[in-house]
C-alpha positions as CSV (number, residue, x, y, z in Angstrom):
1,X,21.2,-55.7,-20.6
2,X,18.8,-53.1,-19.1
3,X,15.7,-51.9,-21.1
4,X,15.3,-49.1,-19.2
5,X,16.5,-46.1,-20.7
6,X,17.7,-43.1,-20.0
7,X,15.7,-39.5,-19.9
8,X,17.8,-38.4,-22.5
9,X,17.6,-41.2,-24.7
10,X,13.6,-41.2,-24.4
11,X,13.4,-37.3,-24.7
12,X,15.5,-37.9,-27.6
13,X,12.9,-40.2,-29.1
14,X,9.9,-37.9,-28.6
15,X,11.6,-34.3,-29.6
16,X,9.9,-33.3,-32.9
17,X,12.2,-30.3,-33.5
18,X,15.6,-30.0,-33.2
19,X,16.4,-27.2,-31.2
20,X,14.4,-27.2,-28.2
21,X,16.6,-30.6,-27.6
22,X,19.5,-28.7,-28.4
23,X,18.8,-26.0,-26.1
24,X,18.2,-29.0,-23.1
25,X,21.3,-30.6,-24.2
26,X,23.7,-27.1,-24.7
27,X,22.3,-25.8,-21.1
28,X,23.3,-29.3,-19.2
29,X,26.8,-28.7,-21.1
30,X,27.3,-25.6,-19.9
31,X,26.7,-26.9,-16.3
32,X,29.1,-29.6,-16.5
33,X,32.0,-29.0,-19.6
34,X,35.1,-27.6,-17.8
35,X,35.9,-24.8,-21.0
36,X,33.8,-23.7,-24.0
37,X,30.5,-26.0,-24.1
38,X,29.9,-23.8,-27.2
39,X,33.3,-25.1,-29.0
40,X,32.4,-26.5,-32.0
41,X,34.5,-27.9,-34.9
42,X,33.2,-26.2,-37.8
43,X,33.7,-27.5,-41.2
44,X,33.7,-25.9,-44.8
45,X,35.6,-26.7,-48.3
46,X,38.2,-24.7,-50.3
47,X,38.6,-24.1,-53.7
48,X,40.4,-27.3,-54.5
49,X,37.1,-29.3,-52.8
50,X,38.9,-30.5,-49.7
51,X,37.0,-30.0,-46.2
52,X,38.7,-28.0,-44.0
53,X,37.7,-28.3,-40.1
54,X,39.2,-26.3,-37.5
55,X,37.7,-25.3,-34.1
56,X,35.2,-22.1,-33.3
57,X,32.9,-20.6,-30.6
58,X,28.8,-21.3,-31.3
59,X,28.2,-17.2,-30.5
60,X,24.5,-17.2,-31.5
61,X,21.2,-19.5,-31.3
62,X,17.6,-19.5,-32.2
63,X,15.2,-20.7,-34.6
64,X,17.2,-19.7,-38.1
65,X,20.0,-21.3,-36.9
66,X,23.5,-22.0,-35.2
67,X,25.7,-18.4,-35.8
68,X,29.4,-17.8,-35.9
69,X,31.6,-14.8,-36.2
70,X,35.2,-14.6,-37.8
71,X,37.1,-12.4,-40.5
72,X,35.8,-12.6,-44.1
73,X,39.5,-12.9,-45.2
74,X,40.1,-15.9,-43.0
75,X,40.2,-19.5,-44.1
76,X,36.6,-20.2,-43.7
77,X,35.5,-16.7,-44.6
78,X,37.2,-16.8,-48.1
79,X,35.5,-20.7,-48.5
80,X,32.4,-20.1,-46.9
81,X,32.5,-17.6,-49.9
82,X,33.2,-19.6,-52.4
83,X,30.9,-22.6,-50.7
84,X,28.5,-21.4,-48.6
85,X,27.4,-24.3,-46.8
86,X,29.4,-25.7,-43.4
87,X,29.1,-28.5,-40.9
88,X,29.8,-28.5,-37.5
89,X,30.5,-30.8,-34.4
90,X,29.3,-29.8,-30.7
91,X,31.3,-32.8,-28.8
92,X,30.3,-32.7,-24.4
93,X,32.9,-35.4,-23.0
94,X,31.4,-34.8,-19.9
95,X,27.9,-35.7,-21.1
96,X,29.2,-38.2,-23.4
97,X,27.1,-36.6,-25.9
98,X,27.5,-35.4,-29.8
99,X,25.8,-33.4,-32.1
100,X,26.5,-32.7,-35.9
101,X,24.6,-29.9,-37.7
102,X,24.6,-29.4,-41.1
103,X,23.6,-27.0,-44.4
104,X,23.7,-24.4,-46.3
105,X,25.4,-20.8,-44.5
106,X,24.2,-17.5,-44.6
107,X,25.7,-14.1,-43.5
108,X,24.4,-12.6,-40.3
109,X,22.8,-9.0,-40.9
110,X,25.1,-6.1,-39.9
111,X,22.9,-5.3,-37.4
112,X,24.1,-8.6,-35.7
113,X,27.2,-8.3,-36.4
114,X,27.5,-5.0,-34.8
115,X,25.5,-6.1,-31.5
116,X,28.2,-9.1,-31.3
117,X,31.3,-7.2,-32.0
118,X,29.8,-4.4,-29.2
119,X,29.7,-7.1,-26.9
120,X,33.0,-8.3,-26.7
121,X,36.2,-7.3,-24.6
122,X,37.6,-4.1,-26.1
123,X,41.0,-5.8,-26.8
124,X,39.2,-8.6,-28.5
125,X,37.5,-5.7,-31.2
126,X,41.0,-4.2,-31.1
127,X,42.9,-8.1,-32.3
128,X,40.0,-7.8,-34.9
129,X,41.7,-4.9,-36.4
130,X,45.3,-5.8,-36.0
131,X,44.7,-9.4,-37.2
132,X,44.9,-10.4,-40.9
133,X,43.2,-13.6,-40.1
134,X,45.1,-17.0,-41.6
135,X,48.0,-14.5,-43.2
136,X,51.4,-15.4,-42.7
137,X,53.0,-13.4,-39.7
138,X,56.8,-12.9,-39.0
139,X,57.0,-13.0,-35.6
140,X,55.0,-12.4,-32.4
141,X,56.6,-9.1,-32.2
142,X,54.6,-8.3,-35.8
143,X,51.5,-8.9,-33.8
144,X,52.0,-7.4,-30.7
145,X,52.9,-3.9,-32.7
146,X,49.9,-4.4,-34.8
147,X,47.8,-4.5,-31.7
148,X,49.7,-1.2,-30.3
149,X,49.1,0.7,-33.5
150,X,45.2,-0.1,-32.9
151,X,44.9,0.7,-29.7
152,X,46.8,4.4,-30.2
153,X,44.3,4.7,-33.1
154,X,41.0,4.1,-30.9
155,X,42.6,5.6,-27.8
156,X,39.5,8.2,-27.5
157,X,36.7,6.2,-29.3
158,X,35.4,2.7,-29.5
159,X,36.4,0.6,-32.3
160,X,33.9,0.3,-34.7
161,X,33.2,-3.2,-36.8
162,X,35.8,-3.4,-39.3
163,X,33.8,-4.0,-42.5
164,X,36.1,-7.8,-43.0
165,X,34.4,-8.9,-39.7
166,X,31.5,-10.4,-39.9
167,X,29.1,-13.4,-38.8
168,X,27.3,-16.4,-40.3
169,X,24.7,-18.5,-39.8
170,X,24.6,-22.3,-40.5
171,X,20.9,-23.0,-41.5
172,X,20.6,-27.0,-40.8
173,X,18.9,-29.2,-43.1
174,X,20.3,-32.0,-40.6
175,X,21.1,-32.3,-36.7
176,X,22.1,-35.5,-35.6
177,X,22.2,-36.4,-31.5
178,X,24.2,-39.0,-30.6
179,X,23.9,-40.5,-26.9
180,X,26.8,-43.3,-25.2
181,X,25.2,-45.9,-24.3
182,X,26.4,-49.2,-23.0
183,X,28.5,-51.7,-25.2
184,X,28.7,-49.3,-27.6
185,X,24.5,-49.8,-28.6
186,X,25.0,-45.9,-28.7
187,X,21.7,-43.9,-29.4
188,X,21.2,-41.9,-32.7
189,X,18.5,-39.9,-34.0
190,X,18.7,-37.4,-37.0
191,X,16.4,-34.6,-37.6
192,X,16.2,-33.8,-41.4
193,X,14.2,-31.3,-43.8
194,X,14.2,-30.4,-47.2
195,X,14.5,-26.7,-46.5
196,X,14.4,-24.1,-44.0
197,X,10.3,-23.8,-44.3
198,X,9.9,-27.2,-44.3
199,X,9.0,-29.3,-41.4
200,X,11.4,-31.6,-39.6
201,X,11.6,-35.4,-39.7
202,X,13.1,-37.5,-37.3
203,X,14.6,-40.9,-37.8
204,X,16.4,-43.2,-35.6
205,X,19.3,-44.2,-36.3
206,X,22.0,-47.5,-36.2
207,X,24.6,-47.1,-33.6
């Protein structure tokens, strides 16, 4: 077997924080994933303690943390209430590449939210209107006519935030990279810290 390693795995070993290797790894994604290199599965826990995953959109990025937007009545906004702490899973098949982020969640300031929501398609801040996120829903025909009612009520104006829509932020005590490599002798490091003010340690890791 080779000793010669990959620039991945040896800028993997010599990263001291986190996200600047995140940023390295999330730019190469976007270049080569085929949809979404900013899907992530996104987990949280409901009332009864049972972790509930489902799939989201990484919409936000710096030095605080990985961000999020969805409806406060949702799923995971009515948990992330309840718990507010999350874990999520960035997985690049094209890169053969993983990387798990956990900790406690925050809400975004409305000033965020508002510069997201701005940004979007105007149907998409219409469907957040006419969409009582994770509620039961009749038909498709329910939807649609929602929809319609929102966009003859915003027909002259832009839609403004609905006060249920909101963002949040996962503030990682731990981000784990995880590299293929040969004969499964996959490569894992873990950056960890106590808080969000304290410094980052790195550990390698058993495949």
């Amino acid at each position: 077997m080779s000793r010669d390693l990959p620039a991945a795995s040896v800028a993997l070993h010599e990263a001291e924080d986190p996200y600047p290797l995140f940023e390295a790894w999330f730019a190469e994604a976007k270049d080569s994933e085929i949809n979404d290199p900013n899907a992530m599965a996104l987990a949280t826990v409901d009332a009864e303690g049972l972790p509930d995953v489902r799939m989201v959109l990484l919409n936000g990025l710096d030095a605080r943390g990985f961000v999020f937007y969805s409806n406060r009545g949702s799923a995971k906004g009515r948990e992330l209430q309840g718990q507010p702490k999350a874990s999520a899973v960035f997985h690049w098949k094209s890169l053969r590449r993983q990387v798990r982020v956990r900790g406690p969640v925050e809400e975004v300031s409305a000033d965020e939210a508002d510069a997201y929501y701005a940004s979007r398609p105007r149907l998409s801040r219409i469907g957040a209107w006419a969409s009582i996120q994770s509620r039961p829903l009749a038909s498709r025909s329910e939807l649609e006519q929602a929809v319609a009612t929102r966009e003859a009520e915003f027909e002259d104006r832009e839609p403004p935030r609905p006060a249920w829509w909101t963002g949040w932020r996962i503030v990682p005590t731990s981000v784990e990279f995880w590299l293929d490599m040969p004969y499964r002798l996959h490569d894992r490091a873990v950056f960890t810290r106590a808080g969000a003010a304290a410094p980052w340690v790195r550990t390698r890791l058993y495949p």
